[in-house]
C-alpha positions as CSV (number, residue, x, y, z in Angstrom):
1,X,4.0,-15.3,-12.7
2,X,4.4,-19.3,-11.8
3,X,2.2,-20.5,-14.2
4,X,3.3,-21.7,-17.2
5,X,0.6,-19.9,-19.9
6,X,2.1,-17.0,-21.8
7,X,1.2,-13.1,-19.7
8,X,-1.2,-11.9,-22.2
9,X,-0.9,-9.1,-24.2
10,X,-3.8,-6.9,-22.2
11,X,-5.4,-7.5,-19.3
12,X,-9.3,-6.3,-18.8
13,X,-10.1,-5.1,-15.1
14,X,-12.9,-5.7,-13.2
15,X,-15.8,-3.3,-11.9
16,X,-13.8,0.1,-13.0
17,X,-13.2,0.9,-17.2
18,X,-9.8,0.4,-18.7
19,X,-8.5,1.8,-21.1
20,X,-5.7,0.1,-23.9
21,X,-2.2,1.5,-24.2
22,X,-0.2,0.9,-26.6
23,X,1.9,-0.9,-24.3
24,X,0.9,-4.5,-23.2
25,X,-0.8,-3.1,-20.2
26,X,-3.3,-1.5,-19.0
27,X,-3.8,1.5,-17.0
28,X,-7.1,1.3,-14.5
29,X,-8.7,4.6,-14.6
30,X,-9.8,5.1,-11.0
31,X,-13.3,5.9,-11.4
32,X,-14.5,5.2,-14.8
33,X,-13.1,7.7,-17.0
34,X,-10.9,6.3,-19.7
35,X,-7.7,8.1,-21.1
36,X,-5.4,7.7,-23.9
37,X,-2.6,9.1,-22.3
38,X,0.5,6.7,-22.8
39,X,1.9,4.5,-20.0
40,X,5.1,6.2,-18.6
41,X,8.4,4.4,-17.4
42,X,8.2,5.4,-14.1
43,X,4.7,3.7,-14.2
44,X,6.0,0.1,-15.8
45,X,8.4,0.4,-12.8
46,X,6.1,0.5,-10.5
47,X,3.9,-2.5,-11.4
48,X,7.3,-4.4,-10.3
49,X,8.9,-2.1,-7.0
50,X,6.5,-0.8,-4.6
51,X,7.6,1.7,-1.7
52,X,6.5,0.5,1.5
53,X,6.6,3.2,4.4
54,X,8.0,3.8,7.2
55,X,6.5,6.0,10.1
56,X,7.9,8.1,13.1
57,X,6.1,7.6,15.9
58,X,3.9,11.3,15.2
59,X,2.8,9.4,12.0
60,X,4.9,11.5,10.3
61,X,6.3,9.7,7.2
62,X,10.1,8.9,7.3
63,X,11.3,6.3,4.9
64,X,10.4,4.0,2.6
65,X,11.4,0.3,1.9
66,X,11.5,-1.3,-1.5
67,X,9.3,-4.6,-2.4
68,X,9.4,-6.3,-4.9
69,X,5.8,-7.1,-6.1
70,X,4.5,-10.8,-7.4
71,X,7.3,-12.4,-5.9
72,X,7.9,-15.6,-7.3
73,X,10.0,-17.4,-4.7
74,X,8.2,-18.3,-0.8
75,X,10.3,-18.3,2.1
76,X,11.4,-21.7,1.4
77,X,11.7,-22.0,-2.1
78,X,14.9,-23.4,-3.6
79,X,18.2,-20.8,-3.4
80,X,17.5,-20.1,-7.5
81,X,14.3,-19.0,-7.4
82,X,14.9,-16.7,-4.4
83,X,18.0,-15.5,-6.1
84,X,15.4,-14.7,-9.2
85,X,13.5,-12.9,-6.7
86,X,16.5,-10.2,-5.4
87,X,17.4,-10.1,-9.3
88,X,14.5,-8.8,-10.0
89,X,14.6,-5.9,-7.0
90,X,17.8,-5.0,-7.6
91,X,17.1,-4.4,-11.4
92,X,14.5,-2.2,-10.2
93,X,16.7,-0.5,-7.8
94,X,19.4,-0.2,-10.6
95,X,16.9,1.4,-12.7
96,X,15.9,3.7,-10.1
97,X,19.3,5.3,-9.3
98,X,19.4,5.8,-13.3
99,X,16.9,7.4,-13.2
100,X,17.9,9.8,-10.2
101,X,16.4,8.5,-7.0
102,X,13.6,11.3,-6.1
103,X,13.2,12.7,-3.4
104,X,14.9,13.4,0.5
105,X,13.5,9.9,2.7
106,X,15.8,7.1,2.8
107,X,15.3,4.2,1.0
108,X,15.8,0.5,2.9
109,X,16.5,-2.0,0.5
110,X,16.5,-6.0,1.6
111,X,19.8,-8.0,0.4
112,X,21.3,-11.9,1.2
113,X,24.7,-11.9,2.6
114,X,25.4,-13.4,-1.0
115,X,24.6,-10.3,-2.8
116,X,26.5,-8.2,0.2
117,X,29.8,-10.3,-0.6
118,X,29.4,-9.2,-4.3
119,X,29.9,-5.8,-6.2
120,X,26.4,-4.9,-6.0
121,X,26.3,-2.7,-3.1
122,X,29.1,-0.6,-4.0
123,X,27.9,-0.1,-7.6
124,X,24.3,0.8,-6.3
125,X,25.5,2.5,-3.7
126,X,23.4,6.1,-3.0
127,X,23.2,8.3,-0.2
128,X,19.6,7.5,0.9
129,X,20.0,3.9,0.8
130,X,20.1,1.2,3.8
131,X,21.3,-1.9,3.2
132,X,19.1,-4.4,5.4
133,X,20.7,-7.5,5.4
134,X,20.8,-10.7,8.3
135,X,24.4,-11.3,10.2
136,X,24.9,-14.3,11.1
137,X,28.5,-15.0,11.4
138,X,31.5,-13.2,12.0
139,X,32.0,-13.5,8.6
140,X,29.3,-11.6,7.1
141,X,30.2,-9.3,10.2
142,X,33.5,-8.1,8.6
143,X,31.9,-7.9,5.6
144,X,29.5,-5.8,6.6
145,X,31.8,-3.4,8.6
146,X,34.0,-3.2,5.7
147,X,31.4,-1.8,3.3
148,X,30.1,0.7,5.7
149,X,33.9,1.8,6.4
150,X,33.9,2.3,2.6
151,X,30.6,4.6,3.0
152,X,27.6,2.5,2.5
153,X,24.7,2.1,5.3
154,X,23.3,-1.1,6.6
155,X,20.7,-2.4,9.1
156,X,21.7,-5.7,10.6
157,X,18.7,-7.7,12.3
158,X,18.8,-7.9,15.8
159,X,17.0,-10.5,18.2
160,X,17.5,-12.4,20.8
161,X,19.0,-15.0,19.4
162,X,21.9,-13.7,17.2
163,X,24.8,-12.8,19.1
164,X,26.8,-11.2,16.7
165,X,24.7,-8.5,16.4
166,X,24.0,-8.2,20.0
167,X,27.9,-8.0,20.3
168,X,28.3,-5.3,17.6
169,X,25.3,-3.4,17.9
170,X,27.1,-0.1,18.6
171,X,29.0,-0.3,15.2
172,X,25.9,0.4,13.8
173,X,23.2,3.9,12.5
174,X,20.0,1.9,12.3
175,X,18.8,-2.1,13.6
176,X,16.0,-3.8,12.5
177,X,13.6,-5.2,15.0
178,X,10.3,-7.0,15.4
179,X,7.6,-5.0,17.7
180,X,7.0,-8.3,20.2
181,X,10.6,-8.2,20.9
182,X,11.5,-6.0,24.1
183,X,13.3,-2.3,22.9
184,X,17.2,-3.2,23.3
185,X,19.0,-0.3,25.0
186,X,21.2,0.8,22.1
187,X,22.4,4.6,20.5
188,X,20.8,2.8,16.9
189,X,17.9,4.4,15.2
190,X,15.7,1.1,15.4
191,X,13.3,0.2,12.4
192,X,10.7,-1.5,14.0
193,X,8.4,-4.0,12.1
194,X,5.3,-6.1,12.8
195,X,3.4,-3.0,14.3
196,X,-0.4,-4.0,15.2
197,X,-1.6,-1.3,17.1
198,X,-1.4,2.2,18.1
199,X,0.2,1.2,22.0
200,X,2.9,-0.6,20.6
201,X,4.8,2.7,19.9
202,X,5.0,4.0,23.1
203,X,7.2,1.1,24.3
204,X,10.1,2.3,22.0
205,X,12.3,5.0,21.9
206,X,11.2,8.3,20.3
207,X,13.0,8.3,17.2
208,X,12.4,4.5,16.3
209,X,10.8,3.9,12.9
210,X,7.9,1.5,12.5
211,X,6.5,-0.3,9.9
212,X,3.8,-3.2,9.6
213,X,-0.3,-3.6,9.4
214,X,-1.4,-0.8,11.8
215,X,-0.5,1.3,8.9
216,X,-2.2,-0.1,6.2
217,X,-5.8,0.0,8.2
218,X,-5.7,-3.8,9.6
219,X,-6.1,-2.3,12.6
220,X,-7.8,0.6,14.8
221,X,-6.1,3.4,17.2
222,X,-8.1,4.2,20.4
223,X,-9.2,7.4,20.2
224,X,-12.0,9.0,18.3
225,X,-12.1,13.0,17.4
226,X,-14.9,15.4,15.8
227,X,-13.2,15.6,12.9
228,X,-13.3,11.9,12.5
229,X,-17.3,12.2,13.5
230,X,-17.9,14.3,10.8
231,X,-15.6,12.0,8.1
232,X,-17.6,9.1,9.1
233,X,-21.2,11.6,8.5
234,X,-19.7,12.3,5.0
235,X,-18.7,8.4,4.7
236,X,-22.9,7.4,5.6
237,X,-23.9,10.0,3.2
238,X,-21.6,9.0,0.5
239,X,-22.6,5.6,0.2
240,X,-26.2,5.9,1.0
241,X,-27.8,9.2,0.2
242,X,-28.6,11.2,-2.8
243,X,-26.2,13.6,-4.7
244,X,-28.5,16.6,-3.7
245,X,-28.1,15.4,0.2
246,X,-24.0,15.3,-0.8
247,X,-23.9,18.5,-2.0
248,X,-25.9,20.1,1.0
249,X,-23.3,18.2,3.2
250,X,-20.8,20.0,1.6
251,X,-22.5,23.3,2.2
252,X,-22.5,22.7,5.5
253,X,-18.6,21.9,5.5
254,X,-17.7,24.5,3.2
255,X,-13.8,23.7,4.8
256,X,-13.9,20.3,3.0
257,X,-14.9,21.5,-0.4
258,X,-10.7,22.4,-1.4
259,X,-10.2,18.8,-0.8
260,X,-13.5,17.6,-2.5
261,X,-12.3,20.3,-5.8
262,X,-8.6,18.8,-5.8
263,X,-9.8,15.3,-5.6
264,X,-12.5,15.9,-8.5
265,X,-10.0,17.5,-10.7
266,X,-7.4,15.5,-10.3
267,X,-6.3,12.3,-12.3
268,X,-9.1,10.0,-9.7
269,X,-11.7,12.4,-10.6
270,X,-10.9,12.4,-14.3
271,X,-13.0,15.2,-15.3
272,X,-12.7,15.9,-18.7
273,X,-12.7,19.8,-17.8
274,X,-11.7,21.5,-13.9
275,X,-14.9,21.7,-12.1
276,X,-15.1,25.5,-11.0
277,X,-16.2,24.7,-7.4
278,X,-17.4,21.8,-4.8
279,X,-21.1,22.1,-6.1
280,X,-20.0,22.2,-10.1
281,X,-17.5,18.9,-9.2
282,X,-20.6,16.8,-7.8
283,X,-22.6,17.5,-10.6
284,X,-19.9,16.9,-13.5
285,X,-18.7,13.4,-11.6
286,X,-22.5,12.1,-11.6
287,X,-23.6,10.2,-8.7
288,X,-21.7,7.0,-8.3
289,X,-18.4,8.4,-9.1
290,X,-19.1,11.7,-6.7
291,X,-19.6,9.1,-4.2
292,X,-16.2,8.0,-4.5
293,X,-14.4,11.0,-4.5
294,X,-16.5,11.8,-1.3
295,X,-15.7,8.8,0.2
296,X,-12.0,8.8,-0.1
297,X,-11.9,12.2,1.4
298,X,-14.0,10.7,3.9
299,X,-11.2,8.9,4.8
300,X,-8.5,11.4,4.9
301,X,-9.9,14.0,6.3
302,X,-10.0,18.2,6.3
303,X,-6.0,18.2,7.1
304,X,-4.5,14.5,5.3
305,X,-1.4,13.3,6.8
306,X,1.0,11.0,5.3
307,X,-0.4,8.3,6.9
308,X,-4.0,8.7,6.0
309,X,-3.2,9.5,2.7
310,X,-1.4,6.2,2.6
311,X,-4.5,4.9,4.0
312,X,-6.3,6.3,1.2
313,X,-4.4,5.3,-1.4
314,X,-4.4,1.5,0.4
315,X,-8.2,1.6,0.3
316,X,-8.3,2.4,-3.4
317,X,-5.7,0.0,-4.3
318,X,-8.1,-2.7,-2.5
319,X,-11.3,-1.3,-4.0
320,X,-9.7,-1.3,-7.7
321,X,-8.1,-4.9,-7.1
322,X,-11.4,-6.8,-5.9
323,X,-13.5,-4.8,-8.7
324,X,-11.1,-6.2,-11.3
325,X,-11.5,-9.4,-9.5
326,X,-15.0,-10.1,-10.4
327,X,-14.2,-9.6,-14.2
328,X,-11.2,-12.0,-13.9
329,X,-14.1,-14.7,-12.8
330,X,-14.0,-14.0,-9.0
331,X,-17.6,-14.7,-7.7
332,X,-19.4,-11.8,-5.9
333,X,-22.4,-10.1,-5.7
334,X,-21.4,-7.4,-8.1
335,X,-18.4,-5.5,-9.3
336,X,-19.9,-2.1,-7.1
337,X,-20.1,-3.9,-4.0
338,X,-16.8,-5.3,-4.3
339,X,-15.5,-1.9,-4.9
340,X,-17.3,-0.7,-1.7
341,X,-16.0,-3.6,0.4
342,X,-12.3,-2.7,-0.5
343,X,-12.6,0.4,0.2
344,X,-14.3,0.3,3.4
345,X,-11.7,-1.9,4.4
346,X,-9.9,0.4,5.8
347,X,-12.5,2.4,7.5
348,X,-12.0,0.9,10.9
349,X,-8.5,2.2,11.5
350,X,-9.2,5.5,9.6
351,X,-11.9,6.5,11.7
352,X,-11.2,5.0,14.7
353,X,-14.4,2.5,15.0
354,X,-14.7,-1.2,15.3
355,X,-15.7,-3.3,12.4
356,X,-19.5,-3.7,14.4
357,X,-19.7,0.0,14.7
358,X,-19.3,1.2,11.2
359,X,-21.5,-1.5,10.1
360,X,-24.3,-0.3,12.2
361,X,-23.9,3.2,11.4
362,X,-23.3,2.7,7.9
363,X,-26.4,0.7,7.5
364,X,-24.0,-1.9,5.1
365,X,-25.9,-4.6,3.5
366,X,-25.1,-8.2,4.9
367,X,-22.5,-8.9,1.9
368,X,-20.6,-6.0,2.8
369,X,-21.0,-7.1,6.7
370,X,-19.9,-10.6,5.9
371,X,-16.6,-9.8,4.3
372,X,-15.6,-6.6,6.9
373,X,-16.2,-8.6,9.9
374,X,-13.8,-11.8,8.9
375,X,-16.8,-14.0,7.7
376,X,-16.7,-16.7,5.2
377,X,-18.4,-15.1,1.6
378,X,-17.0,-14.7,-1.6
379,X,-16.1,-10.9,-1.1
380,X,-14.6,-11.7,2.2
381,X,-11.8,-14.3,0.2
382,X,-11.0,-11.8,-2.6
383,X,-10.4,-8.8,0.8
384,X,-7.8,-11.5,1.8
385,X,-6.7,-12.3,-1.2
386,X,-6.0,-8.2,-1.5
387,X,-4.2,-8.7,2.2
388,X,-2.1,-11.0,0.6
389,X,-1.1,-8.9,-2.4
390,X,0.1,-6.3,-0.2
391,X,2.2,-8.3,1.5
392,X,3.7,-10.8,-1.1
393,X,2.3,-13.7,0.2
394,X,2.6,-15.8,-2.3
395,X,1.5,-19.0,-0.9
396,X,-1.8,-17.3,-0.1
397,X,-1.6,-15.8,-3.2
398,X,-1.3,-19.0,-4.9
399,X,-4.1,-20.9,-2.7
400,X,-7.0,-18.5,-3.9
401,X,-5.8,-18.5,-7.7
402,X,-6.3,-22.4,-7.7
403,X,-10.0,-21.9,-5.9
404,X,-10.8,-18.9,-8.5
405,X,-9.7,-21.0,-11.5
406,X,-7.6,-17.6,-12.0
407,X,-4.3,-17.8,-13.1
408,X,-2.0,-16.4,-10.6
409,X,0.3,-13.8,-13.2
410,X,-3.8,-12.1,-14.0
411,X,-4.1,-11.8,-10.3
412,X,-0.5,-10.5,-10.1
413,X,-0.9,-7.9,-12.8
414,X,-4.8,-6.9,-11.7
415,X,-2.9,-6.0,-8.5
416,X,-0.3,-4.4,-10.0
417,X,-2.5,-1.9,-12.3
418,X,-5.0,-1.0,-9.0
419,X,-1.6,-0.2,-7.5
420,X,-0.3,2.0,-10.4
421,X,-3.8,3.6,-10.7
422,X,-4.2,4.3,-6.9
423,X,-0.9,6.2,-6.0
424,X,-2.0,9.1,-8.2
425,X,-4.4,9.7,-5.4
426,X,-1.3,10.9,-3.2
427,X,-0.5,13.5,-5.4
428,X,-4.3,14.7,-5.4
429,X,-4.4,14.7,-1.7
430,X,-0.9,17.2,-1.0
């Protein structure tokens, strides 16, 4: 998106087969099965507007925020690229309340104090959208208190330093805060970002939202149960054992063949017919993509919640990315094991093991090692460069695109496409 060359026409993924719309993208298939079916709007929208979630503290899934994807503008670009930037959101929001916002779960939107001093928020207003904006001044205060007198809903930033906040904080439904930050005694619902770990939710008050890389699987939670023993048997076997041993496994656990069967004849699976039962599935996928499927139930589980299926879905995002990677130039040892290292990237937190563990008891070769435990390798820069997708860091972002001799929009729109083709694992897993 900042370099000058022309976004080309199609783009051709890396690892996993495309398929070519009649659109100028391309739709990944998620494990190798190609379909003609055209791209719908709802999907274009989403290569632009992502929904980032928002978590109760029973991982139970709350809200969402909308991010704008490939941003253009860094933190402290000049005022007209960052006003291309919240353009391009709110297009995407506009676009969305056309459409009829779905579903019940508010929806946090992030806006300047310019845009709050405009029309905007009043013509976009909705019923499940939070305005989260910085105060600053008394100004922007009035502002502010005007437009939710006039029914709209915001979440001002409050720290330490901004007394104008502090000062008003009871005017307000919801405040943003940043987990090192010590819970403020208010009656706000506080939406709580920069969440590492597990602990950090039990210093805040029950019904605080949270948000930030403990949910995406940068990180691990404490305790380990059986269930997540026998995810991580079904993990070893799926990447290292024979079909006929992955079958038997699921003869063993006939209570995880519904999810194997729903996985399999879903959009992932792409089975050009519904597989009749958990045996038939295994056997119509063929070996390589009936490890997949086995692995991504591997991490969610018997009984998915909303946030492991977001793990899930984050995994395959990451394992679809770094396999497109390869075929955009990206050195690595091969498309497959790029693939594997994605989506084992989130193993840790999903099964409740450090890094060192699941490599021992997965028996991972030293390329997938390298890149899992934060050493230099090839793999291990396109894992961070996936990192840095998710969160819009565009600087990083940038950085690898000049050492990959990739231009950054392909990087942007290989992202984009894994994302597209990875949420309809959501619906597979419900």
């Amino acid at each position: 998106m900042t370099s000058d060359d022309p976004i080309p026409p199609r783009i051709v993924g890396g690892g996993i087969n495309t398929s070519e719309s009649k659109q100028p993208v391309v739709i990944t298939q998620m494990l190798g099965i190609a379909s003609d079916q055209p791209v719908r709007e709802e999907a274009l929208r989403a290569r632009f507007l992502s929904f980032d979630p928002l978590f109760d503290a029973a991982s139970n899934l709350v809200a969402h925020q909308l991010v704008l994807r490939g941003r253009i503008a860094t933190a402290d670009a000049p005022p007209e690229l960052q006003q291309m930037d919240e353009d391009m959101l709110l297009t995407g929001l506009y676009s969305l309340i056309q459409g009829g916002l779905t579903g019940t779960l508010p929806l946090l939107v992030g806006i300047s104090t310019e845009v709050m001093f405009s029309d905007i928020p009043k013509q976009l207003n909705h019923r499940q959208l939070i305005w989260c904006v910085d105060i600053d001044n008394e100004q922007h205060l009035a502002r502010a208190l005007a437009l939710q007198d006039a029914g709209l809903t915001f979440c001002p930033t409050l720290n330490r330093n901004n007394a104008v906040v502090q000062d008003s904080a009871s005017a307000w439904r919801y405040l943003s805060c940043h987990a090192d930050d010590t819970p403020p005694a208010v009656s706000a619902r506080l939406v709580v970002d920069g969440v590492r770990h597990a602990h950090t939710q039990a210093n805040w008050p029950a019904n605080a939202w949270f948000k930030g890389s403990f949910f995406s699987g940068d990180t691990q939670p404490a305790d380990n149960t059986h269930e997540q023993a026998v995810q991580l048997d079904l993990l070893a076997i799926a990447l290292r054992q024979s079909l006929d041993t992955l079958t038997q496994f699921f003869r063993l656990n006939p209570d995880m063949q519904p999810r194997l069967l729903a996985i399999a004849n879903s959009q992932v699976g792409g089975l050009s017919r519904p597989a009749e039962s958990a045996a038939h599935a295994l056997i119509m996928l063929g070996p390589q993509r009936a490890s997949r499927v086995a692995a991504l139930l591997a991490l969610t589980g018997i009984h998915p919640s909303e946030s492991t299926r977001h793990y899930a879905v984050t995994a395959l995002t990451r394992a679809l990315f770094m396999g497109k990677l390869t075929r955009l130039g990206a050195p690595a040892e091969s498309a497959a094991a790029a693939f594997e290292i994605g989506l084992l990237s989130i193993a840790p937190h999903a099964l409740s093991l450090p890094v060192e563990t699941l490599i021992r008891k997965l028996g991972l070769s030293a390329t997938s090692a390298h890149a899992l435990s934060g050493h230099p390798s090839p793999e291990g820069a396109m894992l961070q460069l996936a990192h840095a997708a998710e969160n819009n860091d565009v600087e990083t972002l940038a950085t690898h695109a000049r050492q990959l001799d990739i231009p950054l929009h392909q990087i942007s729109v290989a992202y984009l496409d894994a994302l597209i083709a990875a949420s309809a694992l959501d619906a597979a897993l419900h």
